[in-house]
C-alpha positions in Angstrom: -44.6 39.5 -21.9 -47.8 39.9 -22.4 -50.9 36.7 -22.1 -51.6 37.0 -25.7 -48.1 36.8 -26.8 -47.6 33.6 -25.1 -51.3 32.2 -26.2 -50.2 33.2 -30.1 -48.8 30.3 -32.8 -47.5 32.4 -35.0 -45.4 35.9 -34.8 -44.1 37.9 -37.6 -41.8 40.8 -35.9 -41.8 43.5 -38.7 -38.7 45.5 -39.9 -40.2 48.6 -38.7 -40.1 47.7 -35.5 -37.1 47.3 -32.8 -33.9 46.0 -33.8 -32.9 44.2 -30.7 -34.7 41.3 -29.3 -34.3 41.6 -26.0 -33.3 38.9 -23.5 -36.3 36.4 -22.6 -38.3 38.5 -24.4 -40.4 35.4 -25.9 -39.5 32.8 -23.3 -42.0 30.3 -22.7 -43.9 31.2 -25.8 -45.2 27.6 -25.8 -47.8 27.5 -28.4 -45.5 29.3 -30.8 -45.2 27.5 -33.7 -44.3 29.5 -36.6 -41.6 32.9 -36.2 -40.6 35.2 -39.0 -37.6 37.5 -38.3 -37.3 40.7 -39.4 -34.5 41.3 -42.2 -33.4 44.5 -39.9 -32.7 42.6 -36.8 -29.2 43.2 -35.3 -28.9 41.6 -31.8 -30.9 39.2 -30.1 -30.6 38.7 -26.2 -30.0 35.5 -24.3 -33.3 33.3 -23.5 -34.7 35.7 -26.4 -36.7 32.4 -27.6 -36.1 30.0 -24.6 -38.7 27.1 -24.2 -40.7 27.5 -27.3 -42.0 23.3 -27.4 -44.2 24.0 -30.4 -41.4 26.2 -32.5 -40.4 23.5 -35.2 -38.8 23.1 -38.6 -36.5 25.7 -40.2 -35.5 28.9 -39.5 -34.0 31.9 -41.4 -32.2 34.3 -39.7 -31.6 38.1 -41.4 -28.8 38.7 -43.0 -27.6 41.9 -40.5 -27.8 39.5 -37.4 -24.3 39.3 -36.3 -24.8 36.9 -33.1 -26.5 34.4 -31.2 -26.2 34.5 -27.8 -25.9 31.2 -25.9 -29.2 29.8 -24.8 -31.3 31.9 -27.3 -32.8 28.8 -28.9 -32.7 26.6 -26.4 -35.3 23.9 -25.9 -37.0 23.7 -28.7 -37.3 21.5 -32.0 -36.0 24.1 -34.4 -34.5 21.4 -37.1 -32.8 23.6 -39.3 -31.0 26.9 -39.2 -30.6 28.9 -42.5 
């Protein structure tokens, strides 16, 4: 992952882009606050979005996303899941 990735509050992951999150691809993210999915997204890995402190409130997950791995939210303050 690169520095500014984990420096970044906010990430919107466009639907032209990959359909597969892949594991611990945004792990540690700690300053992430905000995260928009794209409505395309398939699959996410485990640890996909592991240790995100700042990540808070709700969020929507696309329609086409058939699974959650274990562990791909963990430990953070995500409230809500839609």
């Amino acid at each position: 992952m690169s520095e500014n990735i984990q420096q970044d509050e906010f990430l919107e992951i466009s639907d032209n882009e990959n359909q597969t999150i892949e594991n611990d691809a945004f792990r540690d993210c700690y300053r992430l606050r905000n995260l928009t999915l794209p409505e395309q997204l398939g699959s996410l890995g485990t640890y996909a979005f592991y240790r995100l402190d700042s990540l808070r409130g709700t969020l929507s997950f696309p329609k086409g996303l058939s699974t959650v791995p274990e562990y791909s939210f963990y430990s953070n303050y995500v409230d809500t899941l839609i």
